[in-house]
C-alpha positions as CSV (number, residue, x, y, z in Angstrom):
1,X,-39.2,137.8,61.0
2,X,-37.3,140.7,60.3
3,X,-36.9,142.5,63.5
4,X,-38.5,146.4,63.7
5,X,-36.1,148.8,64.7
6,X,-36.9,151.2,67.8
7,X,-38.2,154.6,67.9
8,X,-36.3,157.6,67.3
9,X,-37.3,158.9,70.7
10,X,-36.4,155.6,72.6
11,X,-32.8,154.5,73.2
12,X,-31.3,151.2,73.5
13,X,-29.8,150.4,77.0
14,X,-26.8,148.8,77.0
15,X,-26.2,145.8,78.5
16,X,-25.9,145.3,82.8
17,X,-21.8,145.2,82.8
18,X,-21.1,141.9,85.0
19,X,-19.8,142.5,88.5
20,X,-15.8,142.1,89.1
21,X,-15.2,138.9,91.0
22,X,-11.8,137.7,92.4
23,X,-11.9,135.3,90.0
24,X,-12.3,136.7,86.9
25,X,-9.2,139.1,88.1
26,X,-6.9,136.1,88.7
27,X,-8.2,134.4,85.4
28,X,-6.9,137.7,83.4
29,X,-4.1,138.1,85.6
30,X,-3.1,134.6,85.1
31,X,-3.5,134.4,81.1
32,X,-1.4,137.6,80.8
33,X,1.8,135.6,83.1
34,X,1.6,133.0,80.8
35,X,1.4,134.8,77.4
36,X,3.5,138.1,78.3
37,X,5.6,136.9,81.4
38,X,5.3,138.8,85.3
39,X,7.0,142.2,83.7
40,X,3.4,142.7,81.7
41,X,1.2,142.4,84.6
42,X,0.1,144.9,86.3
43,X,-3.3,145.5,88.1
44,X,-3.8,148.6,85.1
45,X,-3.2,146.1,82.5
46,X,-6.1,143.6,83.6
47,X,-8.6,146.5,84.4
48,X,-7.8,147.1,80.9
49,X,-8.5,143.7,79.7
50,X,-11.7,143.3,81.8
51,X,-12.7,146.8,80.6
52,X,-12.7,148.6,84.1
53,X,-10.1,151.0,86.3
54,X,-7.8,150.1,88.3
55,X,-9.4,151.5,91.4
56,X,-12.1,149.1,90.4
57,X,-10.0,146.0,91.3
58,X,-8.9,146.9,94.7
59,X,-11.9,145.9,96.8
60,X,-11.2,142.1,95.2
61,X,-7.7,142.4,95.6
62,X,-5.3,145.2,97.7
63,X,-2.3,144.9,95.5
64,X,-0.2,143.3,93.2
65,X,1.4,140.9,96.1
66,X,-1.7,139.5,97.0
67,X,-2.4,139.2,93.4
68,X,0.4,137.2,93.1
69,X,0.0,135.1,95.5
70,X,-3.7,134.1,94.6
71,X,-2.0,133.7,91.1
72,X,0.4,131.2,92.6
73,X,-2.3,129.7,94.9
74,X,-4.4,129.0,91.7
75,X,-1.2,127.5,89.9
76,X,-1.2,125.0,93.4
77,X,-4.4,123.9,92.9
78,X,-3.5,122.6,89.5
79,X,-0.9,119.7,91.7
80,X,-2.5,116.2,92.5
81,X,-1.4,114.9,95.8
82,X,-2.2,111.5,96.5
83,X,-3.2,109.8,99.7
84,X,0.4,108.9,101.3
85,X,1.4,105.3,101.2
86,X,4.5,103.8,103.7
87,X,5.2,101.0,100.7
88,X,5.2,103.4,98.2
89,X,6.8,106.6,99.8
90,X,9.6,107.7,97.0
91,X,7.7,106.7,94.0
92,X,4.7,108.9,95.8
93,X,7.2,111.7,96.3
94,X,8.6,111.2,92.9
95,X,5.6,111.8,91.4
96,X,4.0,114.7,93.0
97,X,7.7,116.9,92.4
98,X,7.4,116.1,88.3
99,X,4.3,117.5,88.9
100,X,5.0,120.6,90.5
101,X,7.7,120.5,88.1
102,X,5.1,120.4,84.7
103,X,2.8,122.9,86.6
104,X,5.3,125.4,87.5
105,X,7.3,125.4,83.7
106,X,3.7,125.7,82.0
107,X,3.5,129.2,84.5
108,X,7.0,130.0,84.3
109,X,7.5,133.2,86.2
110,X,4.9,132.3,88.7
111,X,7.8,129.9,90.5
112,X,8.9,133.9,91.4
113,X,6.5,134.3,93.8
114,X,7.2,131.7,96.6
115,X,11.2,132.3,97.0
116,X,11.5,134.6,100.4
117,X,8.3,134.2,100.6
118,X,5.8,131.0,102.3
119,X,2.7,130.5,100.8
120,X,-0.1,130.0,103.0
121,X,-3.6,129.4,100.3
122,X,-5.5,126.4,100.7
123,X,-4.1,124.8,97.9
124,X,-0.7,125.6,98.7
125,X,-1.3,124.0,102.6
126,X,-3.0,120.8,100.7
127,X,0.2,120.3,99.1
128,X,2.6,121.1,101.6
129,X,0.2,118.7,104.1
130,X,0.3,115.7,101.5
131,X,4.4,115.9,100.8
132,X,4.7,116.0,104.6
133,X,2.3,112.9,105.0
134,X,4.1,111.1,102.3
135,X,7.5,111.7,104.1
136,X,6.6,110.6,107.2
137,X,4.5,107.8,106.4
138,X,7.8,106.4,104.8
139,X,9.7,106.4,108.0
140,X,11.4,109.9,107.9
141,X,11.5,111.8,111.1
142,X,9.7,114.8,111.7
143,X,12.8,117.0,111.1
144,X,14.2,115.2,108.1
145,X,10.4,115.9,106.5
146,X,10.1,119.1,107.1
147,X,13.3,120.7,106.0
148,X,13.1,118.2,103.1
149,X,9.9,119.7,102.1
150,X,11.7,123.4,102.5
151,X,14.7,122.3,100.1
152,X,12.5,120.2,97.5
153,X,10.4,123.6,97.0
154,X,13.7,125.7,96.5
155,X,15.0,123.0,94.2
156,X,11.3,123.1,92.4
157,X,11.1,126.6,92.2
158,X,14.2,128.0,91.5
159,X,14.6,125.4,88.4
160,X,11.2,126.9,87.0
161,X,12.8,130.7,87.9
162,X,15.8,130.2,85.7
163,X,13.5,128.6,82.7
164,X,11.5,131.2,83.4
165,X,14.6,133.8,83.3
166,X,15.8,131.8,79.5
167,X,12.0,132.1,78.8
168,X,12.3,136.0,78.9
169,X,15.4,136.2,76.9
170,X,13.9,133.8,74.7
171,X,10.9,136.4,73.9
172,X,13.3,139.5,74.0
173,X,15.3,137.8,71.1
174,X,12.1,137.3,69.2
175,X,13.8,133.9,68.0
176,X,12.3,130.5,68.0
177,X,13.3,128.4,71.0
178,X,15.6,125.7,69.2
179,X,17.4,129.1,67.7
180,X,17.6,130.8,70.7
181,X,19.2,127.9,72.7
182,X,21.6,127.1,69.8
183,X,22.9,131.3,69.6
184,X,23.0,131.2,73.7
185,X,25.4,128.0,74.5
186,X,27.0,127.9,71.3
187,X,29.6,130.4,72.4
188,X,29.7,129.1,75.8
189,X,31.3,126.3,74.7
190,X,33.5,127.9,72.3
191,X,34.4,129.8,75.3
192,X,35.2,126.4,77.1
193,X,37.5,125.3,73.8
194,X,39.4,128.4,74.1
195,X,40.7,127.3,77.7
196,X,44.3,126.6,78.5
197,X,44.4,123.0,79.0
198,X,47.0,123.4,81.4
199,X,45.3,125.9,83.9
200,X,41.6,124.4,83.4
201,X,42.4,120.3,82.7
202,X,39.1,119.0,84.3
203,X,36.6,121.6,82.5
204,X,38.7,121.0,78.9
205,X,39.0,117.5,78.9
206,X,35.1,117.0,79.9
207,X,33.6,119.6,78.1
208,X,31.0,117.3,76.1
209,X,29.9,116.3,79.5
210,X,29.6,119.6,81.0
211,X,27.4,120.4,78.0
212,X,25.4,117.4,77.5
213,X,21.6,117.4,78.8
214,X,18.5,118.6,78.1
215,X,17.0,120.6,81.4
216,X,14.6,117.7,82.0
217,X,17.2,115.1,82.1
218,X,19.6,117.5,84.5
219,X,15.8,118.3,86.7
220,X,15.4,114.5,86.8
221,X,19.3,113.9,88.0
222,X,18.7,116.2,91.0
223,X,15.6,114.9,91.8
224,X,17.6,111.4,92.0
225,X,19.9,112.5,94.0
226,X,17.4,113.7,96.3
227,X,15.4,111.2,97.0
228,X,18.3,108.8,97.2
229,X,20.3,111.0,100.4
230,X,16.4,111.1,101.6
231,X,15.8,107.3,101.9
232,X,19.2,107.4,104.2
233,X,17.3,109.0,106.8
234,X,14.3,106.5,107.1
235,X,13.7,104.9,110.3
């Protein structure tokens, strides 16, 4: 049935806006890292997208740091830890740093927030308590574990910072990835041809070496690397 229209003399409320929530912040805040990269947000930009002013965000969250870090403590929660097992200690440890690594590189510039800086969120604990667990239930001692844990973040996090750093560039250019890539090393190793051989002998005569590897194959060297010293130190 075709619906009647009002009265001239009655108006048509508009809808109850829904309340802010933490969040629905973070869920903006989040979507606009990962399309835009960290130099877009800002907390005007999501009071813009959620249709609201910026004072209207503050009593969710008091400032862009802590938006950050519920930003990175959200990304955390996104990491499976499994239940440590002694037998299976590096293949346990393995897997749960590819993980952080595919989390962190599908929320490039988030990997930002934790260097000089020690996240403390739930999620971020659950981790930290489940690489520790892992670690020890393998036979490392308590030392070993815990400054392994320290330099396996910084070796996670500062790899997803400088693909987060080409990821910028890669925007700025407004070229396609394979482009980009091809325009940026290109000249480095023309740069590397047009070495003396006689001052530089190593870096000329290896330079298909030097330039050979995709990030995940150089990511997946260090990691070997790593948890080959680590087994050195079990008990």
């Amino acid at each position: 049935m075709e619906a009647v229209p009002l009265p001239p003399w009655r108006t048509r409320k508009a809808p109850a806006r829904q309340p802010l929530s933490q969040d629905q912040i973070v869920d903006v805040g989040l979507r606009i890292l990962d399309a835009e990269g960290l130099e877009a947000l800002s907390m005007r930009r999501i009071a813009q997208e959620l249709g609201t002013g910026p004072a209207s965000l503050y009593a969710h969250v008091a400032n862009k740091e802590e938006l950050l870090e519920l930003l990175f403590e959200r990304v955390m929660g996104e990491i499976e830890v499994p239940t440590a097992d002694g037998e299976r200690w590096l293949e346990q440890l393995d897997e749960v740093v590819w993980a952080m690594h595919r989390v962190l590189h599908t929320h490039a510039d988030v990997a930002r927030v934790p260097l000089a800086n020690i996240p403390m969120g739930p999620n971020a604990l659950r981790v930290c308590e489940g690489l520790l667990s892992i670690m020890l239930a393998g036979g490392l001692p308590p030392q070993v574990a815990a400054w392994a844990i320290d330099r396996l973040y910084l070796y996670v996090m500062s790899d997803a910072y400088e693909g987060s750093l080409y990821l910028a560039k890669q925007r700025a250019s407004g070229k396609d990835v394979d482009t980009f890539l091809k325009e940026f090393f290109g000249p480095l190793r023309d740069y590397y041809l047009s070495l003396p051989p006689e001052r530089f002998p190593a870096v000329t005569g290896n330079i298909d070496a030097l330039m050979t590897g995709s990030g995940e194959e150089r990511f997946a060297f260090g990691l070997e690397l790593f948890l080959r010293g680590l087994k050195t130190y079990t008990t």
